[in-house]
N, C-alpha and C positions, 0 to 999 in steps of 0.2 A: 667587562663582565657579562657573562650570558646565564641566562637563568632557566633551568629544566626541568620536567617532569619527566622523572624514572617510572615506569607503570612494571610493576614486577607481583609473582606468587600468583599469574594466571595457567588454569590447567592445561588451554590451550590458545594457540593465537589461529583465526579461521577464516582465509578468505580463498576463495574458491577460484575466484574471475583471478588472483594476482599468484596460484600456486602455494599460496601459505597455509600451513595446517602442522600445527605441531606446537609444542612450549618453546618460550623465549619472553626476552623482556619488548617494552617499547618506550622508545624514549622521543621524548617532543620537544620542542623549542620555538616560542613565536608560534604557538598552535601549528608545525608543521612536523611532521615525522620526520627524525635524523637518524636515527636507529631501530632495530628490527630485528627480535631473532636471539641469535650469540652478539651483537655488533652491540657497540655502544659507540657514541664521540670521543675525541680527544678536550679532556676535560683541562679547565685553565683553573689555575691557583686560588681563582677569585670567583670561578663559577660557583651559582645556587644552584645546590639540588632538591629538588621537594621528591619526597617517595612515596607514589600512590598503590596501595597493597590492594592488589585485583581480588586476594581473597577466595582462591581457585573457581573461577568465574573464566566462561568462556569467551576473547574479545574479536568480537566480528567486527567489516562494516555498518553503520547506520544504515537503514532502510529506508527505500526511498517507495514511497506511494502513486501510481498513478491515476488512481480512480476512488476519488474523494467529493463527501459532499459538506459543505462547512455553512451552508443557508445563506449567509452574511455578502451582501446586504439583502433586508427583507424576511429574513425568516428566523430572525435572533429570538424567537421564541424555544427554537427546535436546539441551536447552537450556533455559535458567533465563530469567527474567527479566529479567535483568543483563546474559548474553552475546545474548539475542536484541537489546534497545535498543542494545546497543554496535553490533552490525549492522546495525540498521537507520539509526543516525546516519552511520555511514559511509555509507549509501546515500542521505544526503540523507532522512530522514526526523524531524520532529518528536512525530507523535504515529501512535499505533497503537490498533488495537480486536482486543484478544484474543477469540482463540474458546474456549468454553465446556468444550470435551474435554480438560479435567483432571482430575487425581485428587486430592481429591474431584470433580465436576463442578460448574463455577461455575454453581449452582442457588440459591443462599440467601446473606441478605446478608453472613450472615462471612463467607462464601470471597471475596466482589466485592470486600467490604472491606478483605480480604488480599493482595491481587492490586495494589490501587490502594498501599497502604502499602506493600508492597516493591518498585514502581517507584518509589514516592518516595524510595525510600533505594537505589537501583542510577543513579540517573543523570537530567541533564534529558528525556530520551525521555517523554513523557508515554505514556500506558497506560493504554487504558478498557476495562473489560473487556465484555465480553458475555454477557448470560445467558444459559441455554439457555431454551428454552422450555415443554420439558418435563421433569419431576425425575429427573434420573439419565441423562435424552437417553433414555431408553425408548420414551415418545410414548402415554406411558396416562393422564399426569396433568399439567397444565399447572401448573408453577413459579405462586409468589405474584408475580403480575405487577407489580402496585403494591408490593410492600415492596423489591422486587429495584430498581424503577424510583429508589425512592428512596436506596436503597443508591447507587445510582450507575451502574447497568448502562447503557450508552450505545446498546442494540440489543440485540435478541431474535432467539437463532438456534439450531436445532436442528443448526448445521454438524458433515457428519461423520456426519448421521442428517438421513431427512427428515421432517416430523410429516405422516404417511399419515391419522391418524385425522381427517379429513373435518370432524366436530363439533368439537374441541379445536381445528383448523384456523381452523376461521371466530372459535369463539370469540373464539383469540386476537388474530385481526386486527381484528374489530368492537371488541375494547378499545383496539388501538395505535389504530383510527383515533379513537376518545373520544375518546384522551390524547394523540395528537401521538406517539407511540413508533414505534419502526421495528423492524420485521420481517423479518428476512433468510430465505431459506429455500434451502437446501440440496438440489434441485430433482431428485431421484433415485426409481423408483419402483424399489425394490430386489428387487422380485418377479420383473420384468425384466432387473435386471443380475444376480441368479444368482451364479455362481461364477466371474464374467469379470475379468479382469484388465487388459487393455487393450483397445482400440476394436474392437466386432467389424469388421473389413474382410478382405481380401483376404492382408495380408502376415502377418497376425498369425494368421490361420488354417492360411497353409502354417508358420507359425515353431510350429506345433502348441496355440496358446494358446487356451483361451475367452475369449471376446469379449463387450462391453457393449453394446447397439445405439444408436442415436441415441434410440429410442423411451423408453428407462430414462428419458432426463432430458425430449423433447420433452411428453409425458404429464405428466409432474410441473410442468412449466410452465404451459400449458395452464391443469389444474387450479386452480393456486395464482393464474393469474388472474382466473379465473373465481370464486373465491372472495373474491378482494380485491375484485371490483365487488360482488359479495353484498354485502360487509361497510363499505362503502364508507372504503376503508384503500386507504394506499401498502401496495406491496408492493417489497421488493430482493428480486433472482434474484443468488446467489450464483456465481460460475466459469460461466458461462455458454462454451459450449463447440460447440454446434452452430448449424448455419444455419437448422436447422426452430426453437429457443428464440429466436435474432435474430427469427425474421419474427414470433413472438409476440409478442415485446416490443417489436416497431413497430407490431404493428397494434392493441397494445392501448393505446401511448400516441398512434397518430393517432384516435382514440376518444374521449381526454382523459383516462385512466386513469392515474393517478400510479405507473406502474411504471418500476421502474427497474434496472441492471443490469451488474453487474464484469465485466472480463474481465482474465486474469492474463496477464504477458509469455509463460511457457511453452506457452498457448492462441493468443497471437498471433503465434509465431514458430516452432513443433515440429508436428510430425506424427505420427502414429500407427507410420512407415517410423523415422523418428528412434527413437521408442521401441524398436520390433525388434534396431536395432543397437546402442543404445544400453545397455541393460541395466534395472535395478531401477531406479537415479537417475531414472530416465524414467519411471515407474509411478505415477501419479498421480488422482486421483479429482477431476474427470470425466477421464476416460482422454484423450490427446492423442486428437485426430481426422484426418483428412484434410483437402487443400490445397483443399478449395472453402468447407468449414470456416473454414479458418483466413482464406480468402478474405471470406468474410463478416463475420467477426470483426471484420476490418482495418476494413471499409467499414461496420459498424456504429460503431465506436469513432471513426472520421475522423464519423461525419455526427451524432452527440450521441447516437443509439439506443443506445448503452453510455454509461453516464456517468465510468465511474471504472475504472483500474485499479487492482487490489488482488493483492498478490500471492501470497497465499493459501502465505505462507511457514509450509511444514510441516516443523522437523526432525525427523530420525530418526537413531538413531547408525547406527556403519558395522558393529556387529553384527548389527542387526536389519534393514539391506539388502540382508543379503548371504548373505539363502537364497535368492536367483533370484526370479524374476516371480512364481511359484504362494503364495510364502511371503511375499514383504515387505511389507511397512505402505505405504500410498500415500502422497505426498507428495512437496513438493522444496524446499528452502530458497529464497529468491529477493528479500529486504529489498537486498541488498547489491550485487545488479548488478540491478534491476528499469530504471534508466533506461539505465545504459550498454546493456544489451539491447537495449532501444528506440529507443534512439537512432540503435546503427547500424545495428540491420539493419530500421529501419522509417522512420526520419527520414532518416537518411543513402543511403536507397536513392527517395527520393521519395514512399511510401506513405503517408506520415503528416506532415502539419508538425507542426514543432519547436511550435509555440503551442497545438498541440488536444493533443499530449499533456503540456508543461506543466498544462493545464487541466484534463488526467485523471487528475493528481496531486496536484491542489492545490485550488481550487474544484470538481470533479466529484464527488470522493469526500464533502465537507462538506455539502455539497447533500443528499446522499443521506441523510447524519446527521445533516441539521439542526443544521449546525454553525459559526460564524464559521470562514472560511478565511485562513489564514495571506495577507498582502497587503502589497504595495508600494506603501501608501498611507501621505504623511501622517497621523499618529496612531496608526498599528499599530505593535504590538511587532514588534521587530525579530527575525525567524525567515528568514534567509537562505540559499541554496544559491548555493554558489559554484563553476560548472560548467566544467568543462576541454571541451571539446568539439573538441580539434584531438591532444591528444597521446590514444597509442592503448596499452594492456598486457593484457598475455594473463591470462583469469580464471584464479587458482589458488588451490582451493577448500581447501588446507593452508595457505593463509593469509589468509582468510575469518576474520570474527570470531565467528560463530555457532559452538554446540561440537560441530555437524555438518557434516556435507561432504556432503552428498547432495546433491549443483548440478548440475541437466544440463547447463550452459554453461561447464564445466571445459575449460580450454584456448581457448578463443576469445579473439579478439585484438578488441578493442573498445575504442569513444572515448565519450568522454563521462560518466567517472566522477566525482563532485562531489571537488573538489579539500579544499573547505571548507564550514563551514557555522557560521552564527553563527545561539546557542541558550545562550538564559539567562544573554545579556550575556557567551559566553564565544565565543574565534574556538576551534571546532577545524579542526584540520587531520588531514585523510585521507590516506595513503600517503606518496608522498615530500613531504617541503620543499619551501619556495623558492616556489610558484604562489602565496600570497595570504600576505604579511608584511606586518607594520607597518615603517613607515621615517621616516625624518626630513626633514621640505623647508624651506624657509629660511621664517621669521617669517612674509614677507608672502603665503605661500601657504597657510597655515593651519598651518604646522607648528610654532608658536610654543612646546611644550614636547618632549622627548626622549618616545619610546614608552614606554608601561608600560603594568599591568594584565594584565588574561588573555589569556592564549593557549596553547591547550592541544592537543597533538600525539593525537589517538586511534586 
């Protein structure tokens, strides 16, 4: 006897990277996909059916995150381990790539090692962590590349800090490119941004603030590519942010340069103006920019020149937000509304189809990390997002699962929050009830036993 879940009444099934876009059921067994589409198995006398009603809900892959901060260990004030994957499952994520600015700094293989066993024991979120690249994130001495490698560090990144030293630079890209590892780099030349706080422009100068230029990050780009064809290595550009780093990273990959490069919801939807009114929440490293900026972003991310969004979710508690601009920590939390963001005021406004930014959640960022991408195919484990896209609620960051509230998009009225998502054979369910339950339908429709098994409210 084999025992199935039928997942049927979805408006559409949507993966980009596997050609799938249109209605159909899906059916799973042993958490693996065996049907798809029109297709179903050949069903035995004795099989269990359970029937989970999608509830016209749109079901993509799980989203996979590259540029995550989770504090843990050290900074479980801000957010642990535990409360970041609980938010980022809400947000329709399965797996995530911590950055290295911990305390200790994830530099040596106990900490990676540490990092990887207490997401084992907080939740199915998976959690790879990332090393730094240089010990302590100083940038005088490059980390044990290969022991960190084999620990399990899934990417090398100075995030937070940029590795300025030139020679350690090249070093450590002419090894990623040996070994097939990947490089992220944090693309700031911090000589330049000085004592700035958010984007040097116009409104931020009468609001009395020092300013960061575009040149802080366009120079460290540059640079870092010019160094990757040295070394002949991929390179990742982290939060990519401006329109002069966009034309780098087109002209370096119509070249045939394996460069590649994130951009986060709060870079493709805020402003440098947002920030001024906005307060600390807003404060973030690369600084929000301006609308020709965010202009290019969009038209980078729609034409493949960006490959992945990441949302470069930084908590901070609400003590240490809340000395004003000159004093707080840069950052913004964002695992938890990253699509509904996106969705409305970038899909929902025409700027973006719904399938390139599926893809820049799902296949784009894997790509980057060399990574199998969660898929709506025949034989893959079943990692499913199960997406509301028509009912709409106002974000409010006191009820956010992350143990921070530092959300610039507090209050905004947005669609397309993942209703559900099935992860590690288990259905959970996101906010209210009722959009994706199992049910009963008569014998000859596959519903031949009563529903049981997991189903889990988060």
């Amino acid at each position: 006897m084999s025992s199935y879940v039928r997942i049927i009444g979805a408006a559409s099934l949507l993966d980009p990277a596997s050609g799938v876009d249109g209605p159909g059921e899906i059916w799973i067994r042993d958490d693996v996909i065996v049907a798809l589409g029109a297709g179903r198995p050949a069903l035995g006398p004795d099989d269990e059916v359970r029937v989970l009603d999608a509830a016209g809900t749109t079901i993509t892959p799980m989203f996979v995150d590259i540029h995550v901060h989770l504090r843990e260990p050290g900074g479980e004030e801000s957010e642990t381990i535990r409360t970041g994957t609980a938010a980022a499952l809400r947000g329709g994520y399965c797996t995530l790539y911590a950055m290295a600015n911990t305390a200790p700094t994830c530099d040596r293989p106990e900490v990676l090692r540490t990092v990887i066993e207490r997401a084992r024991e907080a939740g199915p979120v998976e959690v790879v962590p990332v090393s730094s690249l240089s010990v302590g994130l100083r940038g005088r001495e490059l980390v044990d590349l290969e022991a960190n490698a084999a620990a399990g560090a899934g990417a090398f990144s100075d995030d937070g800090a940029w590795l300025a030293d030139e020679r350690l630079a090249l070093e450590a890209l002419r090894w990623a490119g040996r070994n097939g590892a990947v490089v992220m780099q944090h693309c700031e030349d911090f000589e330049l941004t000085g004592s700035g706080v958010l984007h040097a422009c116009s409104c931020v100068q009468r609001a009395g603030l020092p300013g960061i230029a575009r040149d802080a990050e366009d120079r460290a780009v540059a640079r870092d590519i010019r160094l990757a064809a040295e070394a002949q290595s991929a390179l990742h550009v982290c939060h990519v942010s401006t329109a002069g780093a966009v034309a780098a990273i087109r002209g370096a990959r119509a070249e045939g340069l394996p460069v590649s490069g994130e951009v986060t919801p709060h870079h493709l939807v805020l402003t440098a103006a947002d920030a001024v009114a906005g307060g600390p929440d807003f404060k973030m490293k690369p600084p929000l920019r301006e609308q020709h900026d965010v202009d290019a972003l969009i038209e980078a991310l729609a034409d493949g020149t960006l490959d992945a969004v990441a949302t470069d979710h930084a908590p901070h508690s609400e003590a240490r937000k809340a000395g004003g601009f000159l004093t707080a920590p840069f950052g913004a939390i964002g695992v938890e509304t990253a699509f509904p963001v996106l969705f409305t005021q970038l899909v929902q406004s025409g700027r973006l189809p719904l399938r390139r930014l599926v893809h820049a959640l799902t296949a784009g960022p894997c790509r980057v990390v060399r990574r199998v991408a969660p898929r709506l195919v025949v034989g893959a484990v079943a990692q499913l997002n199960f997406l509301d896209l028509v009912t709409t609620r106002p974000v409010d960051r006191a009820a956010l699962a992350s143990r921070s509230q530092n959300c610039p998009f507090h209050g905004q009225l947005l669609a397309g929050w993942p209703a559900a998502s099935w992860l590690g054979g288990v259905l959970h369910l996101h906010g209210e009830p009722g959009c994706v339950r199992y049910r009963t339908l008569p014998g000859g429709a596959g519903g031949r036993k009563p529903p049981s098994g997991p189903l889990r409210d988060t």
